[in-house]
C-alpha positions, -999 to +999 in steps of 0.1 A: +053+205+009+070+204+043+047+217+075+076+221+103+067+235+140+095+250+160+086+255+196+118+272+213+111+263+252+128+279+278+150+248+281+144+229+250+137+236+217+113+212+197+110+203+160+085+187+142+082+179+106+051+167+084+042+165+047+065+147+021+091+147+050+083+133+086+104+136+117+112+149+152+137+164+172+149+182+200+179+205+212+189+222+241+185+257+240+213+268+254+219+304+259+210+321+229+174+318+213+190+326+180+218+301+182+193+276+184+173+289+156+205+283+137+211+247+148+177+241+141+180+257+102+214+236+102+196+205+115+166+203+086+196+207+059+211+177+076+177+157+068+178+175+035+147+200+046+156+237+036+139+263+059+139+288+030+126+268+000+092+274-015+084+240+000+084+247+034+062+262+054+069+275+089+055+283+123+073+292+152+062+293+187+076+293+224+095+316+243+120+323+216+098+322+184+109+357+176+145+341+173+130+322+140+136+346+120+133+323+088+095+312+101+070+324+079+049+328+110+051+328+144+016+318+170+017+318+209+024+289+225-010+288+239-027+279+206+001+260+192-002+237+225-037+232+224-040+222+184-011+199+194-028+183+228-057+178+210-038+163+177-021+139+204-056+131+222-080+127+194-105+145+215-115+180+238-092+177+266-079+194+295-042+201+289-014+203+318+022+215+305+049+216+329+078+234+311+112+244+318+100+278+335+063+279+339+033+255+337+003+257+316-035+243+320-052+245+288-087+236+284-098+223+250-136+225+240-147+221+205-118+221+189-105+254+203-093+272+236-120+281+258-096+287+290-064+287+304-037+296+332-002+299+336+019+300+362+047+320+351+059+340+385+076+311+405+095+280+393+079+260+419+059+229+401+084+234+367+113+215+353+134+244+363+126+228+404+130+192+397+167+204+378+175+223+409+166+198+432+178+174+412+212+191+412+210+194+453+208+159+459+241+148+432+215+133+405+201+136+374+162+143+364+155+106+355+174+092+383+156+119+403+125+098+396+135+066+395+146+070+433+112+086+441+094+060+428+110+038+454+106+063+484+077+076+511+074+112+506+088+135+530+064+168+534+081+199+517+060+227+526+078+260+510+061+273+480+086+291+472+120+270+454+147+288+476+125+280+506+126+240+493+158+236+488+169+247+524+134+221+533+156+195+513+197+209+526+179+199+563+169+168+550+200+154+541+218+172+573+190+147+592+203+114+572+170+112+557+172+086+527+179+101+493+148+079+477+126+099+505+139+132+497+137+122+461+093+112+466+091+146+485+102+164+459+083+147+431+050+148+458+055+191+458+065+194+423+024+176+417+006+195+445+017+226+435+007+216+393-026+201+414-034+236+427-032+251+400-057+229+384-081+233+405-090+267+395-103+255+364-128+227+356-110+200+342-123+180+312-130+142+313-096+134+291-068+153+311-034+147+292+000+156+303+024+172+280+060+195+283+097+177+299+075+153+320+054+139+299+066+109+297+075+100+332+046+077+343+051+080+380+045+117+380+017+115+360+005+089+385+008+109+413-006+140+393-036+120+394-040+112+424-039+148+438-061+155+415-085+131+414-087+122+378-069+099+350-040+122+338-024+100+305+014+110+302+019+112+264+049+095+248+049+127+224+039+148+250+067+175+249+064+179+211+033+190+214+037+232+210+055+219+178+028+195+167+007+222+171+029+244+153+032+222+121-006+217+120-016+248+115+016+257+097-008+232+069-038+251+077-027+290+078-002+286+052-009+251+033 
């Protein structure tokens, strides 16, 4: 039997497979939620997985689980990312996901959700503000980074990711180095993920998950706004479909 999670982000849509077949993979989501659903389907045939056979089992989750319409099942993202944190962390754990157009803090406590937050109402501190910014300054995401890391932050104030930008348009119109502009950005994009921490009580294992995951410099400076250890997680952004699969295995096993 094949367990396979399908988490349809905003901006990315995430597969994962588990049982007598393993694998992982991810596809842009593009426009259409069901288009993707059907690349997806098209995808497992590829690997010689068929969505429709007696031995698959399916859960869907994400912003366009409802697109699935071959799942057997679909669970919020919520759940689905906390099964799969805690899969990825071997313990209780605090959970931060910075997706595509909101960010998540789920807290895990034996086993099971016990709290959360999202902040769903502004881009500001999600992947959709490092792609604009990103954009503004002629680079891509991981170059985005990669200059930061070799920059001093200059202060960006706005909350609000119209507001940035212009912050960032002056910038440039000063001559201010791109790496600069580049650690400013990266600097806001953690404060504003930091504040939204803080109105919970974070666990002693704090693990980072969604598109950033596995950039080690944010999570570095993630931690030091916050004031804890936050692990990035090579996996991290599979973790609504990890999540997913699991309890594909245990709803439907």
């Amino acid at each position: 039997m094949d367990y396979i999670g399908i988490d349809i982000g905003s901006t990315a849509a995430k597969v994962v497979v588990r049982g007598k077949d393993s694998l992982h993979f991810v596809l842009p989501t593009g426009w259409s939620s069901k288009e993707t659903a059907s690349l997806i389907r098209e995808q497992l045939l590829k690997a010689g997985i068929e969505a429709d056979s007696d031995d698959s089992k399916i859960v869907a989750t994400g912003y366009g689980r409802a697109a699935v319409d071959y799942a057997d099942k679909t669970i919020t993202e919520i759940t689905c990312h906390a099964r799969g944190g805690r899969e990825l962390a071997h313990c209780d754990c605090s959970i931060i996901d910075v997706g595509g157009q909101d960010t998540k803090v789920i807290q895990v406590k034996n086993g099971q959700v016990s709290d959360f937050l999202m902040n769903d109402k502004c881009s500001a501190g999600t992947g959709k503000f490092v792609e604009v910014m990103a954009n503004r300054l002629g680079i891509t995401i991981d170059e985005l980074f990669e200059l930061a890391g070799k920059g001093t932050p200059l202060p960006i104030s706005s909350l609000c990711t119209v507001f940035a930008e212009s912050e960032i348009i002056n910038f440039i119109g000063e001559g201010c180095r791109r790496e600069d502009i580049a650690a400013g950005i990266v600097d806001s994009i953690a404060a504003k993920v930091a504040q939204l921490c803080s109105r919970q009580t974070m666990l002693d294992t704090v693990i980072l998950t969604g598109g950033l995951s596995q950039v080690t410099y944010f999570a570095e400076r993630l931690s030091a706004k916050l004031g804890a250890n936050v692990k990035s997680m090579e996996l991290g952004r599979y973790a609504g479909a990890l999540g997913a699969s699991i309890l594909a295995e245990e709803k439907l096993g």
